[in-house]
PLY file of the C-alpha trace (Angstrom):
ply
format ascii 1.0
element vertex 132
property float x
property float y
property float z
element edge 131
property int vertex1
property int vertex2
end_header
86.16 24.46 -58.29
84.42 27.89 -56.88
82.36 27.46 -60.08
81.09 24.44 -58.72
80.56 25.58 -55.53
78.63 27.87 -56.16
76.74 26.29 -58.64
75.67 24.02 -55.82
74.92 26.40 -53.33
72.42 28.17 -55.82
70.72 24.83 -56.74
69.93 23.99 -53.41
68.79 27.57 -52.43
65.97 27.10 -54.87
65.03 23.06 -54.48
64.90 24.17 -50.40
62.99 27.35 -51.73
60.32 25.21 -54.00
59.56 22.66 -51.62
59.18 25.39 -48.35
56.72 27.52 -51.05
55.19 24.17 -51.39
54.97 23.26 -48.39
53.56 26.74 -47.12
50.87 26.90 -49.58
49.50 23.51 -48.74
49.40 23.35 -45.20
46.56 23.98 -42.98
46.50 27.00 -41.15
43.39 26.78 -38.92
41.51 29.54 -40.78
38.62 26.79 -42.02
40.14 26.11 -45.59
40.67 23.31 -47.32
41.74 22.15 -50.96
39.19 21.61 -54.18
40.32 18.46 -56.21
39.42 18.81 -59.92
40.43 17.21 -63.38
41.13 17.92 -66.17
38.19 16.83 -68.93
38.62 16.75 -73.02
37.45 19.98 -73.49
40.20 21.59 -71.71
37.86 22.81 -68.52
38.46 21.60 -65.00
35.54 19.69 -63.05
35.09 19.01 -59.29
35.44 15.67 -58.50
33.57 15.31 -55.13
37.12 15.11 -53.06
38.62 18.00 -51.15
41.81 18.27 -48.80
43.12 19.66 -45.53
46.93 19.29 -45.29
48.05 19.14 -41.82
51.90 20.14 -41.00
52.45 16.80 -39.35
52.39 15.57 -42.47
48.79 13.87 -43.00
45.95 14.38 -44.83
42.07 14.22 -44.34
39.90 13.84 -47.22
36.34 15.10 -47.22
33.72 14.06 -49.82
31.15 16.62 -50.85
29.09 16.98 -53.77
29.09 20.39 -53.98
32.97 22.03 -54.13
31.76 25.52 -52.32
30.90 23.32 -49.30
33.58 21.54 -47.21
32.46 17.92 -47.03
32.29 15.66 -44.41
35.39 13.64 -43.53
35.78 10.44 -45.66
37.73 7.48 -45.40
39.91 6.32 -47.96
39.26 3.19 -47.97
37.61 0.46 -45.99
40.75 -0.94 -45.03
42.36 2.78 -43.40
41.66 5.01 -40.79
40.18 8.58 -42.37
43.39 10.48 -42.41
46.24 10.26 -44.60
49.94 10.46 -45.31
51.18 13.57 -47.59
54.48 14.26 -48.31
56.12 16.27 -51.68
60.08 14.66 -52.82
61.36 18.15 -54.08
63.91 15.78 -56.34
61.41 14.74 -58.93
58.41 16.82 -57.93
55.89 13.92 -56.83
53.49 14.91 -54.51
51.97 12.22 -52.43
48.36 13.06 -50.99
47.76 9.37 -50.08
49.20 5.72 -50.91
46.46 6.04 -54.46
46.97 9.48 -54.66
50.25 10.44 -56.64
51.04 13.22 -58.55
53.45 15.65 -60.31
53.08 18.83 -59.23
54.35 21.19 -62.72
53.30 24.67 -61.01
52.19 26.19 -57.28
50.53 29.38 -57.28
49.57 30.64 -53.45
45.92 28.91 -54.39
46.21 26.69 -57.27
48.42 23.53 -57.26
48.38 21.93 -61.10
49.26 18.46 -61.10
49.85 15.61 -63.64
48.98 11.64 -62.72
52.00 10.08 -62.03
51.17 6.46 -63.03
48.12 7.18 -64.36
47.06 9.38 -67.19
45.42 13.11 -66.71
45.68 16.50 -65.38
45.06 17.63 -62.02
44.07 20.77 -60.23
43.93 21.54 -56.53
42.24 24.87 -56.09
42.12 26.51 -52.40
38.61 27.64 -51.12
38.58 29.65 -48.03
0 1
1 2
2 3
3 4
4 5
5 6
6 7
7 8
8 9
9 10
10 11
11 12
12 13
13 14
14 15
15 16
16 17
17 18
18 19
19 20
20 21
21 22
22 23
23 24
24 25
25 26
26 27
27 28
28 29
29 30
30 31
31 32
32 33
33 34
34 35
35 36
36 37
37 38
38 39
39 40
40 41
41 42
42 43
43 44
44 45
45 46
46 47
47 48
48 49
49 50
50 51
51 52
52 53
53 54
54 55
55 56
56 57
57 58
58 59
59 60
60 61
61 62
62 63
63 64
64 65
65 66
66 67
67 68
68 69
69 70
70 71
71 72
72 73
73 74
74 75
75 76
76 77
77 78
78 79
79 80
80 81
81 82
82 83
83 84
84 85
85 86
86 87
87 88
88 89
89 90
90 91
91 92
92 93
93 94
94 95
95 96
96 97
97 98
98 99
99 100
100 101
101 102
102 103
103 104
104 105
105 106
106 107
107 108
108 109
109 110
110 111
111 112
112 113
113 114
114 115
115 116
116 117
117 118
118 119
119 120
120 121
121 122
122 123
123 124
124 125
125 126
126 127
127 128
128 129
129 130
130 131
């Protein structure tokens, strides 16, 4: 029974640890970043794919649209149908991170500015990299 005690105890030290590292990396902090979208293409190499992120910690999300990825874009909407900002959220149980109702993904690995990220429900590899 202690076994299993303390099995559980360590388990949910690191699912609570993953999703506050998450969770810190992503969010905003005022400092004029924001979050490079890119995927994965067959030769192996990342491309930009005219979307970047801010993460706010209330939970949304405000996509920008630029062409080029070293300038933060203007603020897009989603679509014509929504408001500009978004939802986010990250389920630390199977790893999906949620940037927007179109916008699912697995998250496989966080570094402190590179999130890589699998479609979930659709096919290809994601990267978000952090540009300050």
């Amino acid at each position: 029974m202690k076994k299993i005690i303390l099995y559980l105890m360590v388990m949910s030290f690191f699912c609570c640890k993953r999703k506050n590292d998450i969770l810190k990396v992503l969010e905003y902090n005022n400092d004029g970043s924001y979050w490079i979208q890119k995927q994965q293409i067959n030769d192996g190499k990342y491309t930009f794919s005219t979307i970047q992120w801010i993460f706010y910690s209330d939970g949304s999300s405000q996509p920008l649209s630029s062409i080029n990825e070293n300038k933060k874009g203007n603020p897009s909407m989603l679509n014509l149908e929504s408001s500009g900002k978004g939802a986010w959220s990250f389920n630390e149980k199977d790893s999906t991170f949620k940037i927007c109702d179109v916008c699912v993904f697995k998250i496989k690995k966080v570094s402190q500015d590179t999130v890589f990220m699998s479609g979930k429900g659709f096919k290809g590899n994601f990267i978000l990299v952090k540009h300050k």
